[in-house]
C-alpha positions in Angstrom: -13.3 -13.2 37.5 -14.1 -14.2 41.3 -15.6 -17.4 39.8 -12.4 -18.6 37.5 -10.4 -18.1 40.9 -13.1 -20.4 42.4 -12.9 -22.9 39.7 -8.9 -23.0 39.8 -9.5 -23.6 43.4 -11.8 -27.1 43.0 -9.6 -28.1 40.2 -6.2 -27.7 41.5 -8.0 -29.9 44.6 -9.1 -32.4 42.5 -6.4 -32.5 40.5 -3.9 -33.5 44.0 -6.4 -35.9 45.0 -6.2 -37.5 41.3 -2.7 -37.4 41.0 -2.7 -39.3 44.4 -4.5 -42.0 43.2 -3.5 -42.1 39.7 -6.6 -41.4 38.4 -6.1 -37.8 36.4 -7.6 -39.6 33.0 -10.5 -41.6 34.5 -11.7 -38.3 36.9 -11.5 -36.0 33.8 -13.5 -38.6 32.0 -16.1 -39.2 35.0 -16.4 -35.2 35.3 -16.6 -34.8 31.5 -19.6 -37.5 31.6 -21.3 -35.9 34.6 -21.2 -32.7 32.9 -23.1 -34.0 29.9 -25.9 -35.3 32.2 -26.5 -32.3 33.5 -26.4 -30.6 30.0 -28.7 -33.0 28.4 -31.4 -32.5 31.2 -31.8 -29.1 32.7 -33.8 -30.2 35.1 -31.7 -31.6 36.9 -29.1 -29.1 36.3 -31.0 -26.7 37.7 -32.3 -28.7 40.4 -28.6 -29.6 42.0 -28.2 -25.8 41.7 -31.3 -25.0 43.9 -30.7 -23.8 47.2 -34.8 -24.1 48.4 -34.2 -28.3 47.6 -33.1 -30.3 50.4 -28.9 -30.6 50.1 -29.4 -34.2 51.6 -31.4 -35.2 48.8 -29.4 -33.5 46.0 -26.2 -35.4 47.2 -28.0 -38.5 47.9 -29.3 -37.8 44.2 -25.4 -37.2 43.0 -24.5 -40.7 44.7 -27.3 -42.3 43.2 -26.6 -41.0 39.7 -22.4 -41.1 40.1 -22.9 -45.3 41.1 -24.9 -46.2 38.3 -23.1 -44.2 35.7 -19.9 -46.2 37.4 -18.4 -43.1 38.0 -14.8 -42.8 40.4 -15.9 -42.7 44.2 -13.2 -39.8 43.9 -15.4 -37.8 41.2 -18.6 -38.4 43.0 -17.4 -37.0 46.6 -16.3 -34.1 44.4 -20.0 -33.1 42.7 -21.4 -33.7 46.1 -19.0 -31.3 48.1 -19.7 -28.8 45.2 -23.2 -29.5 45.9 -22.8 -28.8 49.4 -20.4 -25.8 49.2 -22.8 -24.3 46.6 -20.6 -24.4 43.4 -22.7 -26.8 41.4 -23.1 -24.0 38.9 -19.2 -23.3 38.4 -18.6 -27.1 37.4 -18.3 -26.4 33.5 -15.7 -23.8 34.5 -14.2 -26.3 37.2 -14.0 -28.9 34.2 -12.2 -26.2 31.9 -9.8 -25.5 34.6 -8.8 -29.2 35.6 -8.7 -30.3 31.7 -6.0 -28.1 31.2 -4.2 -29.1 34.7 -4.7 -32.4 33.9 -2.8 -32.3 30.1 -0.2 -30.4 31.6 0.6 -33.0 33.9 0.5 -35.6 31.4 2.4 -33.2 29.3 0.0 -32.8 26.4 -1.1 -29.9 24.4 -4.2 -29.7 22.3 -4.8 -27.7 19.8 -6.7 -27.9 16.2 -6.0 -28.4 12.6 -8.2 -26.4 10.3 -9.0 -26.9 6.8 -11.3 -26.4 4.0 -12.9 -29.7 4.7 -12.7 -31.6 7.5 -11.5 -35.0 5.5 -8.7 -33.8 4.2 -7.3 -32.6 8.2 -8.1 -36.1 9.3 -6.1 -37.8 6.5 -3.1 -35.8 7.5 -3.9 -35.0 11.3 -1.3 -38.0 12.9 1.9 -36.6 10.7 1.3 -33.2 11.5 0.8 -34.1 15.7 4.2 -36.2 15.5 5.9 -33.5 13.7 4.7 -30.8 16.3 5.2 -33.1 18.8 8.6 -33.0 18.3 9.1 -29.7 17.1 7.1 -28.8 20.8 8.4 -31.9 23.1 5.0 -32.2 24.2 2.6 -34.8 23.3 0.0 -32.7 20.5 -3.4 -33.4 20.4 -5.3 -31.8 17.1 -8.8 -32.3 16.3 -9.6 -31.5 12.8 -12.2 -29.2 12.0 -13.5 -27.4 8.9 -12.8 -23.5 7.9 -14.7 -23.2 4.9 -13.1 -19.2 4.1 -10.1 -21.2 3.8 -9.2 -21.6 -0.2 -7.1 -24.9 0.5 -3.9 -25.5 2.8 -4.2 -25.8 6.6 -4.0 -23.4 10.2 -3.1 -25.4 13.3 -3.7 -23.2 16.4 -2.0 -24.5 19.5 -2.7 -22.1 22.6 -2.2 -18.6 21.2 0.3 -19.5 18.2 -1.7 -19.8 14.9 0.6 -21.3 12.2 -1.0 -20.6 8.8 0.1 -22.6 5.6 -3.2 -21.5 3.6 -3.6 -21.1 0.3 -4.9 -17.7 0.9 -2.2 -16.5 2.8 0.5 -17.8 0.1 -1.9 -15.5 -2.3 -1.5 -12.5 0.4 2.1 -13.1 0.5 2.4 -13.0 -3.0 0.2 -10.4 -3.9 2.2 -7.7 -1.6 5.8 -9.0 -2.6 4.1 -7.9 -6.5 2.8 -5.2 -5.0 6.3 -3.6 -3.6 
């Protein structure tokens, strides 16, 4: 709990310094990039993260890495402070927090579109996000994935709101109107 608190913290930061500079897509894709770095090589995750290495070097080591992957001055200032204030380790939750800050102030919602295979959300994915767009006012982003326990039909879940247009629950439906 103490570190979500911490993590709204750094990301409502970042997210005024962004919005200063217009830069709320291009520091959520910088972030997002960094992030994978450190994913794909634990060493260095773990490194950044320990407090015996020199902080000096680790930050010089951010700069280094944040210039040649051309990454916003803004973004690379940010992983060295965390660096430096010791909340290298929260930055996946500092990214989760300032994702969501960042569609909100672009007035977007994501969500997903579920089906029984994956090709068939795609080839309807754009109608359904313009029709929930509207429906929402809010710019919806889906991303289709695949549910293979569904029969047929689709689920789009957007936040905590599941809307459910399966096959399976037309069948449940049906089965208990019979059954009354």
């Amino acid at each position: 709990m103490k570190e979500k608190i911490i993590a709204s913290r750094y990301s409502h930061a970042l997210l005024r310094l962004a919005q200063s500079g217009t830069l709320l897509d291009r520091s959520r894709s910088d972030l997002e990039s960094f992030i994978k770095l450190l994913d794909d090589n634990k060493q260095l995750r773990t490194w950044l993260g320990d407090d015996r290495a020199s902080q000096t070097k680790r930050q010089a080591l951010v700069r280094e890495l944040g210039i040649a992957m051309k990454l916003e001055p803004l973004v690379i200032n940010f992983i060295e402070l965390l660096v430096r204030k010791k909340r290298i380790k929260l930055i996946k939750e500092i990214f989760r927090s300032f994702d969501l800050m960042v569609d909100a102030a672009n007035g977007t919602q994501r969500g997903e579109l579920f089906s029984a295979k994956k090709d068939a959300a795609e080839s309807v994915k754009k109608k359904i996000e313009d029709g929930f767009s509207k429906k929402l006012n809010l710019k919806i982003e889906l991303t289709a994935k695949e549910d293979p326990l569904l029969i047929g039909g689709l689920k789009i879940r957007i936040k905590d709101t599941i809307w459910d247009a399966s096959i399976k629950r037309q069948l449940d439906e049906l089965k208990e109107r019979i059954c009354q």
